[in-house]
Every structure is written in structure tokens, then in C-alpha cells.
N, C-alpha and C positions, 0 to 999 in steps of 0.2 A: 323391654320396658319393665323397670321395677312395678311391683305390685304394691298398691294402697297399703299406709302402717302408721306409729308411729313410734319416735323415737324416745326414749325415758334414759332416766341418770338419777341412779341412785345412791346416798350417802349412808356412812355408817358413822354417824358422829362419835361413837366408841371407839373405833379403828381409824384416825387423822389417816387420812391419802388413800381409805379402800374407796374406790370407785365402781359402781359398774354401770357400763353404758350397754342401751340392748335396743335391737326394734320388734314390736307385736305389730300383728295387725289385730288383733284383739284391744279389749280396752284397757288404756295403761294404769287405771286403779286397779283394776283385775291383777292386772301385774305383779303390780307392787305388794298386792295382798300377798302373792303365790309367795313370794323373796320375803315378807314377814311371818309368814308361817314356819319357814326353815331359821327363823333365829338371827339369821345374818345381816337382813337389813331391817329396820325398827318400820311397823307401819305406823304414821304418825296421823293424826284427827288433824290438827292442824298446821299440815308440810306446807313451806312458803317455798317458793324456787330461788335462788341462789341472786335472781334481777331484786325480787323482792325484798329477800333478806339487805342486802345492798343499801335499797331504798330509806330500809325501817333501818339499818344502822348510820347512816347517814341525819333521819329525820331525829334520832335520839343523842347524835351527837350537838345535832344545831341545837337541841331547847335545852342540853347541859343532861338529860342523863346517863350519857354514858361519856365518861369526859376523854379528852383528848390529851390530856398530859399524861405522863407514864407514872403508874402504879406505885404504892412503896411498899405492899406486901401482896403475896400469891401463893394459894395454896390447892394442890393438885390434890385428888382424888379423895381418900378418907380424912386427913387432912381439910380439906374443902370445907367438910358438912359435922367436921369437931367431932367425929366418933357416932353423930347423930342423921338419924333421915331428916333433910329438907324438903321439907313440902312445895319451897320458893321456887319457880320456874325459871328456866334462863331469861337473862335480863332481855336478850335480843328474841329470841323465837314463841318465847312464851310455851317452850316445851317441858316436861319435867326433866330431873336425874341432871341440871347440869355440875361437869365435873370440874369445875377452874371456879374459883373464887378469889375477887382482886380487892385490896382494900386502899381507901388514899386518907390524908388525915380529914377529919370533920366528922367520923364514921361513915363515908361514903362507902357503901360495898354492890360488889356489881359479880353475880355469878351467872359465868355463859357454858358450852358446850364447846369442846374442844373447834369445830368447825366454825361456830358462831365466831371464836375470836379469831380465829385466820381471818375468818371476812373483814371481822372490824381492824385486827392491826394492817391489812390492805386498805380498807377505809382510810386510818389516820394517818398513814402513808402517804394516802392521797394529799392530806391538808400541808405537807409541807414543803 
């Protein structure tokens, strides 16, 4: 019989597709501290789980602010943030540093984290 644990899944929104899946039987904020310390995985104040995030991209689609038509400009990295730090949080996670910034006409602009938007373009995927 396995021994009591639990199971954690960690992202690296910097690196799209690093994953690390682990089990502790210790506590898995402990965890996750240890993997923020070595740089690799970001310890985040306010990490949602991936059901969550889901949720809130969904719940931001329905009242229109994160829209569901496709973009007519995007810009990755330094680009993104025009040479300048943004102080502005990703639109989905409310984390800093996000690296993608989308614009549509009206000056609608909406900046997420490379993983934030996987989830949302699987979101609006969904709607069609």
C-alpha cells in the first residue's frame, strides 16, 4: 500500500509546455517554495489551478472582457511592454510580467502570460 502524499503540477509560464508533475508527502506549498527558490518554477502569492483559471477565463469572456473574436495585432515579449516595464497584470491571472499583448480596434488591449492564453484560445475554441 502506497504511503499518504500529495500530488502537485507545476508551471513555468516563461517556458510554454515545462511541466513538472511530483508527489510530497510533505506540504505542497513547501514544495513549491523549494522549486521557487532554484529559479525554475516562479512561487506565485496568487497561483489559481488550471480548473480555476478556466473558470475566470470563461467568466471574463461572458461579461466581454476578454473577447472572443480574434485579435488584429499581438505583440510578444519586449515588443509587448514598447521598450517599457508594465506594471499592468495579466488580464487572466492578475499575475505580474505578462509577456503577450493583444490589441483589437476600440483600443481594446488585453495582456496575458504565455500559458494564460493557451487556456483562453482552448476557452474560445470551446465557444465554437
Amino acid at each position: 500500500m502506497s504511503e499518504p502524499g500529495h500530488v502537485y503540477v507545476l508551471i513555468n509560464v516563461s517556458m510554454q509546455g515545462l511541466v513538472k508533475i511530483g508527489r510530497t508527502q510533505r506540504d505542497p506549498d513547501e514544495r513549491a517554495r523549494e522549486f521557487s527558490a532554484s529559479g525554475t518554477f516562479a512561487r506565485r502569492e496568487n497561483h489559481l489551478t488550471v480548473l480555476e483559471l478556466r473558470a475566470k477565463i470563461r467568466a471574463l469572456m461572458a461579461s466581454g472582457t476578454l473577447p472572443t473574436a480574434p485579435h488584429v495585432i499581438e505583440r510578444a515579449g519586449a515588443a509587448a511592454q514598447n521598450g517599457k516595464a508594465r506594471p499592468e497584470p495579466c488580464t487572466i491571472c492578475d499575475e505580474p510580467a505578462p509577456q503577450i499583448s493583444y490589441f483589437w480596434p476600440g483600443g481594446v488591449m488585453i495582456r496575458v502570460h504565455a500559458t494564460c492564453r493557451a487556456l483562453w484560445q482552448q476557452e474560445r475554441t470551446r465557444l465554437d
